[in-house]
C-alpha positions in Angstrom: 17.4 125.3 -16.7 16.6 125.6 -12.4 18.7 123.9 -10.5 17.6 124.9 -6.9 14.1 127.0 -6.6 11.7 128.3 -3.6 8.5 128.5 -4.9 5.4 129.9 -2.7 1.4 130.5 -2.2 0.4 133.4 0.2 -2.8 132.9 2.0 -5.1 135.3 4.0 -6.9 132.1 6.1 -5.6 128.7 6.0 -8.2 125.9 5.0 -7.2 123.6 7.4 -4.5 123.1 10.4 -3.7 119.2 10.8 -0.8 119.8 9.2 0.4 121.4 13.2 -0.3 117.7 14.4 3.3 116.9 12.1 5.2 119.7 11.5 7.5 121.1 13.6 6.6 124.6 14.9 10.1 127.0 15.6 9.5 129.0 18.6 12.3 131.5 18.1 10.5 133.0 14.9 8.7 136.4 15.5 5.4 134.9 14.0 4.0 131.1 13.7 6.6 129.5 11.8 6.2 125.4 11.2 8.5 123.7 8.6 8.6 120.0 7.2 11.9 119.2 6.2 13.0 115.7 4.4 14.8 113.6 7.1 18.2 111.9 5.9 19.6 114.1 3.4 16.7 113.0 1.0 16.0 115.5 -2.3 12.7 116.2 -0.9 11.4 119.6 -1.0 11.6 121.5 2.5 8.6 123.2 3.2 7.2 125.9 5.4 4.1 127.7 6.3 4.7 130.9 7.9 2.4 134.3 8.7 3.8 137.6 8.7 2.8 141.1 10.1 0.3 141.9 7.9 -1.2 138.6 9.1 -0.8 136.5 5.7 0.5 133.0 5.6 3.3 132.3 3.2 3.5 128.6 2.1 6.4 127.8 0.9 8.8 125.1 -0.8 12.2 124.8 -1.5 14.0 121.9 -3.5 17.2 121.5 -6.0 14.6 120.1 -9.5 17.8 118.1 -10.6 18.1 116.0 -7.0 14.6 115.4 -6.7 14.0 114.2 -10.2 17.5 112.5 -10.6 19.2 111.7 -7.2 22.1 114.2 -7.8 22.0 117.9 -9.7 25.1 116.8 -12.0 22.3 116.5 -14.9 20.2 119.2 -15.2 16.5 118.7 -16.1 15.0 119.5 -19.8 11.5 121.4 -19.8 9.3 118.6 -20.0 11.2 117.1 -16.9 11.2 120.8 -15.3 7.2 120.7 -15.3 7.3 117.2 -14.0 9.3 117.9 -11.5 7.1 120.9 -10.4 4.0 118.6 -10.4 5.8 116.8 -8.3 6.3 119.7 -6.0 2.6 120.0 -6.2 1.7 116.6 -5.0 4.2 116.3 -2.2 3.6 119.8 -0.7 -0.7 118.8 -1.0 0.4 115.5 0.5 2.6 117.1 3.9 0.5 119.5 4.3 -3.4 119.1 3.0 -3.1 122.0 1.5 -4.0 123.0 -2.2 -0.6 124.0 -3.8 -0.5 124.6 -7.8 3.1 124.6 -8.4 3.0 126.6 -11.9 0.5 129.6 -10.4 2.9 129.8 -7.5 4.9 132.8 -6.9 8.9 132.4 -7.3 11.0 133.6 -4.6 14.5 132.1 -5.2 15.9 130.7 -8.4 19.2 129.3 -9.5 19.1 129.6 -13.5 22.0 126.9 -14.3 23.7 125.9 -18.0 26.7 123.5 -18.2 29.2 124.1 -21.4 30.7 120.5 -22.1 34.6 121.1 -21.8 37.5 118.4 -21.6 39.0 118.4 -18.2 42.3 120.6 -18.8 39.7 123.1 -20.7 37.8 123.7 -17.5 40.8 124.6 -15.9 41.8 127.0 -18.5 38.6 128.7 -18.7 38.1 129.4 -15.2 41.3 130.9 -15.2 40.7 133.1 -17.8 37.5 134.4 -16.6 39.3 135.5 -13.4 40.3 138.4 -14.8 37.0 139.4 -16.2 34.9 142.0 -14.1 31.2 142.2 -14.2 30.0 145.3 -12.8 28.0 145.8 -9.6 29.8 142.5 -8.4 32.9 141.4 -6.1 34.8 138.6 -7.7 36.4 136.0 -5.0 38.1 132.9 -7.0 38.5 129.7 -4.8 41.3 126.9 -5.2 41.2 128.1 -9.0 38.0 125.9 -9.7 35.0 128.2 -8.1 34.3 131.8 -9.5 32.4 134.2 -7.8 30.7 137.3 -8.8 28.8 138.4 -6.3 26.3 141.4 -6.0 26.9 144.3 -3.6 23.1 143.5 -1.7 23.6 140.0 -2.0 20.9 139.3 -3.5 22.7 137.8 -6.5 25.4 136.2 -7.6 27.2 134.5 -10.7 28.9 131.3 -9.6 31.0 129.6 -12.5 32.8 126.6 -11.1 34.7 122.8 -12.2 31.2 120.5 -11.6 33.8 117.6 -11.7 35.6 118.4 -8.8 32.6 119.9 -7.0 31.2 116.3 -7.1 34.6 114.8 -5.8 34.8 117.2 -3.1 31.6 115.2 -1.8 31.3 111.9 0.2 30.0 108.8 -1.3 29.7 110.6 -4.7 27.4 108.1 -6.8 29.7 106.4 -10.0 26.4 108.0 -11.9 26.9 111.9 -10.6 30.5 111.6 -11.2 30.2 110.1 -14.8 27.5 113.1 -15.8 29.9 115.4 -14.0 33.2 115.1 -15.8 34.7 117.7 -18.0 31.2 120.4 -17.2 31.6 124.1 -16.8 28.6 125.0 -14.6 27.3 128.6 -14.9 25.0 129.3 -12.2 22.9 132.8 -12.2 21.4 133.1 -8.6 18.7 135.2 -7.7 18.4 135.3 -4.3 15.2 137.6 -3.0 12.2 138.8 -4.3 13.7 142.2 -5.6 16.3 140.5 -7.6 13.2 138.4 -9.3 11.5 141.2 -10.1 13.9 143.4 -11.3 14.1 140.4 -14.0 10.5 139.7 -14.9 10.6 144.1 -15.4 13.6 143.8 -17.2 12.3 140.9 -19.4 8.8 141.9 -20.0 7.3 138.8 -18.5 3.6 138.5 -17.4 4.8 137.8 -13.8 7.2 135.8 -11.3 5.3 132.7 -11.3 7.1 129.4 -11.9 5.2 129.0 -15.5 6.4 132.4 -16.5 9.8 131.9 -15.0 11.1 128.4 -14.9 11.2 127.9 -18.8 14.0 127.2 -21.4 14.0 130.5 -22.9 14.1 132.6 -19.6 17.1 130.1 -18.4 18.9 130.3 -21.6 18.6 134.5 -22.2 19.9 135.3 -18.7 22.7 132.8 -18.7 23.5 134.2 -22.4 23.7 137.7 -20.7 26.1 136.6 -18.4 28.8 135.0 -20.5 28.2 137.7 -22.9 29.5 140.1 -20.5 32.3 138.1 -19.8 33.7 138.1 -22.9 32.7 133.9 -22.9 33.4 133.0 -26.5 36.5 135.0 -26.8 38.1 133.6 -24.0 37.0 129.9 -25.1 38.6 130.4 -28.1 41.6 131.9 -27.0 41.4 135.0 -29.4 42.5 138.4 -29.2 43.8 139.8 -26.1 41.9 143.3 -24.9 45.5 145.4 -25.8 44.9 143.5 -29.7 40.8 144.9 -29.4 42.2 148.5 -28.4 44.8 149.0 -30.7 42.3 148.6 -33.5 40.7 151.7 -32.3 43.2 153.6 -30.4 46.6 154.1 -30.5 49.5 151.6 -28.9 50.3 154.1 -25.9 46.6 155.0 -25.6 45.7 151.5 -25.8 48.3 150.3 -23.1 47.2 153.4 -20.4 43.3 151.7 -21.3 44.9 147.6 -20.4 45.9 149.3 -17.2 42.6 150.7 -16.5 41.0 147.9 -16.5 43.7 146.1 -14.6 43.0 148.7 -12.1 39.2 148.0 -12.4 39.8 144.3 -12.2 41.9 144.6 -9.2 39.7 147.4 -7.4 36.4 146.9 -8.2 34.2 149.9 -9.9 34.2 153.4 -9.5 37.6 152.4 -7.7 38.3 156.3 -8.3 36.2 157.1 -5.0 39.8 156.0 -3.4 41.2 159.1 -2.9 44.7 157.5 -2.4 45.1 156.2 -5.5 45.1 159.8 -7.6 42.4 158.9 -10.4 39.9 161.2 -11.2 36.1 160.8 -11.7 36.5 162.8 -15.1 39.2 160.6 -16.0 37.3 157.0 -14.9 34.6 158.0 -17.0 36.5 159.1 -20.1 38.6 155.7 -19.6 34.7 153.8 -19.8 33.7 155.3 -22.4 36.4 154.4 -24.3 36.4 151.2 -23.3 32.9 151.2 -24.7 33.7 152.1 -28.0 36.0 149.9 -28.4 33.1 147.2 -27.0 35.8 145.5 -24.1 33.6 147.1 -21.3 31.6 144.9 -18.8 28.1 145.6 -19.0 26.4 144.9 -15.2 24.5 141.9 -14.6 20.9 142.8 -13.5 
């Protein structure tokens, strides 16, 4: 389910301006920007109303659903508590601003799709470790203090982040007893989508009616993306500590042909795709794509995340 999500209405003429008489109006934006943001770290939603060149107003707001509805975002929210939380969204943003805002017809412009897998502490570890070595294509992987893995997309406007949500809440000051005890022993997944193009390259991909919250922000559209993801990493293998890739390959390939493949994806791992484009390290195109399809067929290629 959505951890943190921008959700927006655009506008060709504003109702009404009293908001002005409260928000604060940034100067140093090229069109009228004003923004309302929560004062004192509270898990309010920060909003803005903004109007861009082709003179419509965007209204936006922006909250984590778990810290508004809960306090903290180490439980994540089940659908009904989802919609609640958007009609809360609703109701606040109407309130700031005097406004009409329908949170479910609203257009979604950033989205954090989040699952947690309920691990013991040592498992966490283990995991995250493991899926260090795993590529996902179109991504570079950057793994911090061994509890935070990054797959991040080349345009940045997505990103995988798989990280220890214990020690993510210890890392914090004046962590709540509550936060930590919801916390302990969960392996967050966390899908990002970070722009507009990135949404709708999923709503395409996915056949949805559109990139509204009601269309997005549901269980099944949380769960089938996340699945995607630890699908392509290989997830329940690793979890369960089966065969190694050389084991996979040798069922279809020879031991020698399935050692020179282990190193082609070490290669991969360690360089990134279509690593071949190095001209200093002597591998040809012809032979990169052979190596991949091989791979393929013996199903311990990466598919892209999307």
């Amino acid at each position: 389910m959505p951890d943190t999500i921008r959700i927006k209405h655009y506008r060709k003429v504003l109702e009404n301006y009293d908001f002005q008489k409260n928000w604060k109006k940034l100067s140093s934006k090229k069109g009228e920007t004003w923004i309302n943001n929560p004062k004192n770290n509270e898990p309010l939603p920060r909003l803005s109303i903004f109007q861009t060149p082709d003179h419509f107003w965007h209204h936006t707001a922006e909250v984590s659903l778990p810290r508004l509805l809960f306090g903290h975002n180490s439980r994540l929210p089940n659908q009904h508590e989802t919609f609640e939380g958007l009609k809360i969204i609703g109701e606040y943003v109407q309130e700031k601003s005097g406004l009409p805002f329908d949170p479910f017809s609203a257009t979604v412009s950033r989205v954090d799709f989040t699952k947690d897998i309920q691990l013991s502490k040592s498992e966490v570890v283990q995991i995250i470790k493991r899926l260090s070595v795993q590529t996902l294509s179109g991504t570079k992987k950057r793994l911090e203090e061994e509890t935070t893995l990054y797959f991040k997309a080349k345009a940045n406007n997505r990103q995988v982040c798989i990280y220890d949500k214990f020690w993510e809440v210890l890392s914090r000051k004046n962590a709540k007893p509550e936060e930590i005890e919801y916390a302990e022993g969960k392996l967050r997944i966390e899908y990002s989508l970070f722009k507009p193009s990135s949404i709708n390259a999923l709503v395409k991909r996915l056949c949805l009616p559109d990139k509204t919250a009601l269309s997005l922000l549901n269980e099944d559209v949380s769960n089938q993306v996340i699945y995607e993801i630890l699908e392509s990493l290989n997830f329940e293998h690793l979890l369960t500590n089966e065969k190694e890739n050389f084991d996979i390959l040798r069922e279809t390939f020879s031991t020698r042909k399935a050692m020179n493949l282990c190193g082609f994806l070490e290669a991969l791992n360690l360089r990134g795709e279509n690593f071949y484009k190095d001209e200093s390290l002597g591998f040809s195109k012809d032979s990169y794509y052979a190596d991949v399809r091989d791979c393929r067929k013996a199903k311990v290629w990466k598919t892209p995340i999307e």
